[in-house]
N, C-alpha and C positions, 0 to 999 in steps of 0.2 A: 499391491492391492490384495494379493493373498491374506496377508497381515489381519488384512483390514476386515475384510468376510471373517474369518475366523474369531476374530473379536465378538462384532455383530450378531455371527451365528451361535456364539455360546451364550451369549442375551436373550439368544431369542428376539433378535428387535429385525426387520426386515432393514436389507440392506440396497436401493435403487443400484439400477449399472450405474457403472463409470458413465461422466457426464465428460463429453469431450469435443470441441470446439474446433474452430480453425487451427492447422500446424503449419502455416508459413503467414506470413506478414501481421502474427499477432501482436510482437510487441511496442506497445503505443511509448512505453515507459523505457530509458538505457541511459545507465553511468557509466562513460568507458575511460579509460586512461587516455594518456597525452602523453607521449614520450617522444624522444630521438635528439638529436645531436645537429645534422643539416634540412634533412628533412622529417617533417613530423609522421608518426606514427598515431594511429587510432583504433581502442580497440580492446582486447579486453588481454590482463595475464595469463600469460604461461602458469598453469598448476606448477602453485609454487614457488612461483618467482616471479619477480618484475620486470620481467620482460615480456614487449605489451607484443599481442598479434594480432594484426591487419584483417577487420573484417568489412572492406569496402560493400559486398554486395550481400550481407546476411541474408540469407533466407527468413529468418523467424521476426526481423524489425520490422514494423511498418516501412513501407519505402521510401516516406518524409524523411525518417531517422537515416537511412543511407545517404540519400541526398542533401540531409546537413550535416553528414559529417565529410563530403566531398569539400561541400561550400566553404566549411570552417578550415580544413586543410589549407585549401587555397587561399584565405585570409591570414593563417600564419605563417603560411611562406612571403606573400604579398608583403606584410607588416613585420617580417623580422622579429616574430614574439620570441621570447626566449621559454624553452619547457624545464618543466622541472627534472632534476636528475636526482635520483634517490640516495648515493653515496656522496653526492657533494652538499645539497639540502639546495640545491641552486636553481634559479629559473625560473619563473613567471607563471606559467599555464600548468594546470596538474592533471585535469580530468575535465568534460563537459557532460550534463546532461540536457535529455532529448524528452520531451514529452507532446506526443502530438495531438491536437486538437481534433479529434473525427471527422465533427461536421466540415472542417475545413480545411483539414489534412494538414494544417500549418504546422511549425514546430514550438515551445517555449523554451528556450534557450538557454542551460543557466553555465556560466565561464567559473568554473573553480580555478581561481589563483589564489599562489602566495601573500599576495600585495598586487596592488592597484599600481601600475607605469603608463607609459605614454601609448607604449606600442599595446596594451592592453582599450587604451580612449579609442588606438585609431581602427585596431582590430572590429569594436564593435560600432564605428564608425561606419565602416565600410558592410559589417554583415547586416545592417538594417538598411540596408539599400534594397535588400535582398526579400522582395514578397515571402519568399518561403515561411520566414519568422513572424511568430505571433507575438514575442518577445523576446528582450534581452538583459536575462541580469547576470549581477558578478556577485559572486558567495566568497569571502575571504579566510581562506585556511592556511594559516601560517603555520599550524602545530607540524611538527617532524612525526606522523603518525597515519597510520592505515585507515581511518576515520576518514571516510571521502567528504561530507560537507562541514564546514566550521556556520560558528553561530551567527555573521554577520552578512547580510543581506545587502543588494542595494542594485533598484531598479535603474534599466539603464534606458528602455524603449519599452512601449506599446505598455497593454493593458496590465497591470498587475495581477492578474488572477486569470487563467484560463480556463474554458466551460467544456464541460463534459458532459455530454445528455444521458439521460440513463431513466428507461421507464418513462419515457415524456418529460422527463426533469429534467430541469440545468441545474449541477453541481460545479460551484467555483474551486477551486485550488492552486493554490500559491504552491511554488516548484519548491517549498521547506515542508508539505504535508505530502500523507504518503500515500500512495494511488496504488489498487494491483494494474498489474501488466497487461494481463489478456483482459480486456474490458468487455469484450462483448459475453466470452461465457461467465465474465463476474457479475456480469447483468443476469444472467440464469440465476447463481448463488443465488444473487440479491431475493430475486422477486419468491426461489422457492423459499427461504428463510424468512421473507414475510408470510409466506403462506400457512408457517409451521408457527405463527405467533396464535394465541388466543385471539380471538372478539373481546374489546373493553377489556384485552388487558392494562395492568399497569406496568410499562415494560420502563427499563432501564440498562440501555446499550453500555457497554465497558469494554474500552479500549475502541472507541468510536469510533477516531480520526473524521472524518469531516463529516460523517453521521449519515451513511445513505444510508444504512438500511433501515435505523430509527426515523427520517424521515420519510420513508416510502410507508413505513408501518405507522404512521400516525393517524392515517384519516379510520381506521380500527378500532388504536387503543383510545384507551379514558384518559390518559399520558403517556407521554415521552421524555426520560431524563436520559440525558448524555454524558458521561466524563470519558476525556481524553488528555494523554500529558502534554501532546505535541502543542504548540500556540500556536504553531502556523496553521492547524488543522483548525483550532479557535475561529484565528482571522478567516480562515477561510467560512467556514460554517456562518460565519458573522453576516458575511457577507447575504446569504437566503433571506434577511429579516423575520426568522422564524421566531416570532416570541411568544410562542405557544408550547416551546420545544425549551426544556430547560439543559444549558451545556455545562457544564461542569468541568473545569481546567484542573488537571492534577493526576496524581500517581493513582495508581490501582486501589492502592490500598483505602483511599482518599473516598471509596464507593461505601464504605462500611453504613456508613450513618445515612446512608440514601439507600440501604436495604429492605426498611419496613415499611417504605411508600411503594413496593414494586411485587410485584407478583409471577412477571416474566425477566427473567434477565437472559440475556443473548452477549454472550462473551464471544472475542475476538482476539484474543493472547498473541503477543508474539510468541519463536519458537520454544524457547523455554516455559511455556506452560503460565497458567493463571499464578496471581500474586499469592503464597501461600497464607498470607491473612486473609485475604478475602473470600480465598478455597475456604478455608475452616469456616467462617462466617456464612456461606454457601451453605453449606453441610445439613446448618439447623434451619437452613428457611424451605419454602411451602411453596407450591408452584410449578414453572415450566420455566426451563433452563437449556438453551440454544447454545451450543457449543461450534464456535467455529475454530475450526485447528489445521496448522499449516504444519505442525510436525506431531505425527502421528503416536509418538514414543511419549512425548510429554503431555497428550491425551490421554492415553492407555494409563497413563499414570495419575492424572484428576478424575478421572472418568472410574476408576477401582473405587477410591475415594468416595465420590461421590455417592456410588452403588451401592458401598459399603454401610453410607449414613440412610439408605431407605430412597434413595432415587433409583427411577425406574428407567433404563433406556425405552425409548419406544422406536424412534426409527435413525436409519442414516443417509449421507448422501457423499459422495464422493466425485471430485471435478479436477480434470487434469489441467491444471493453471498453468504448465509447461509443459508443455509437450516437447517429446524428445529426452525426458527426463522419469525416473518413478516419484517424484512428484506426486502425492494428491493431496488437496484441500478437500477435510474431512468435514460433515458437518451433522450435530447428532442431536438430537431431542430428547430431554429428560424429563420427567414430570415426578411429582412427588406431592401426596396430599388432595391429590384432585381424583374425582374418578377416572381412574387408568383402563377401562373397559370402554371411554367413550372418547380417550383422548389418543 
């Protein structure tokens, strides 16, 4: 956090305290490995190696997420599934993920395997017996490769899409789009970054993914445009029947020519920082510019940039999305072109 004042303070731009949320039973969201030989293991590697270690009673998982990863153990030993083993490429089960529903504390269930077998039918045969789950799909990754989900989907039980309230909204999301973890202080994020948008702005969200914070800022602006590359984030979104909200599937770079209909843009990068076309395209436009960054070094880095072309920082916010970690999710408002004395 030092870092990060330091930055701020030589802007000149006021910097809020750390925003910091629950530290045990935050995480709704877990990819963990699948390993072992007789009996299964679950959980996350050893730095640096593939060898997975046993986190039955986590502290920081929601405690749905503990107690299906009991259930699931006991269905693989039950069912004889085979795991996969990383020197031989052999085995069935790789990894599952865990995403838990709030309102209902269920879980969405999704079975990373190799290949589809029997003992994978009867595996999720037996785990939907099991109220716990809100769903069950299998994502098929055959590649020899550190990449935990491959591109193929395929619903096994219950609802396709699980709802996340957020600000009195329901947001659906299919387990291929991408959710933060701590969701209740991302609910903070959310509503202060609608806060820092304009009145009747013309906003256009980049790097969306299922578009809360463009749809929570709607009933505001004059519009709302979304692009995102994820499709399941698409599907998902699809799902609200918002067609007042235009979404836009594609790369980053793919925003260019939706720059002169918008006035606010509120970026969302993964860690390596905004698309360097888009950065420069940035540079010469006019307006209020929301930075949300989850790695602080490849902000310091568009954020020079940006300063450089006549954007003004005005303020920031900072939110420990992980606690137990230095961690922070940076979030900073620039303006350029507008009166900076009222904004």
């Amino acid at each position: 956090m030092g870092l990060i004042k330091e930055f701020f303070a030589e802007h000149e731009a006021p910097l809020e305290e750390l925003q910091i949320g629950a530290v045990t039973g935050w995480r709704t969201k877990a990819k963990l490995a699948v390993r072992g030989k007789v009996t299964p293991t679950i959980g996350l590697f050893r730095k640096g190696t593939h060898d997975v270690l046993p986190i039955p009673n986590c502290q920081i998982h929601h405690p749905s997420i503990n107690r299906a990863v009991a259930v699931v153990e006991q269905g693989i030993l039950q069912e004889n599934v085979s795991l996969y083993d990383e020197k031989t490429k052999q085995g069935v089960l790789r990894y599952i993920q865990c995403f838990v529903e709030l309102e209902t504390s269920k879980v969405q269930l999704v079975l990373i395997v190799q290949a589809k077998d029997s003992s994978i039918d009867r595996l999720c045969q037996e785990l939907q017996k099991n109220p716990l789950f809100h769903s069950i799909w299998l994502n098929i990754q055959a590649e020899a490769t550190n990449t935990i989900l491959g591109e193929s989907w395929l619903l096994v039980y219950g609802p396709p899409f699980l709802e996340q309230k957020l600000a009195g909204r329901s947001f659906p999301f299919h387990p291929g789009a991408f959710s933060q973890a701590h969701w209740t202080l991302f609910e903070k994020l959310a509503l202060d970054v609608v806060n820092m948008i304009p009145e009747k702005a013309k906003l256009l969200e980049i790097y969306a993914g299922v578009g809360i914070m463009g749809v929570l800022a709607a009933p505001k602006c004059t519009s709302v445009g979304l692009l995102e590359n994820n499709p399941f984030a698409h599907l998902s979104f699809k799902e609200m029947k918002l067609d007042s909200i235009a979404y836009h599937l594609g790369d980053a770079k793919e925003a260019l020519p939706l720059l002169a209909d918008a006035n606010c843009f509120l970026l969302d990068p993964p860690r390596k920082g905004v698309d360097p076309l888009l950065l420069n395209a940035l540079l010469w436009a006019t307006g209020t510019i929301i930075y949300v960054s989850c790695d602080f070094n490849s902000f310091i880095r568009d954020a020079e940039d940006l300063l450089e072309a006549g954007w003004i920082l005005k303020e920031g916010k900072g939110y420990l999305l992980f606690p137990g970690t230095n961690h922070v999710e940076t979030v900073a408002r620039f303006v350029k072109g507008v009166d900076a004395s009222k904004n």
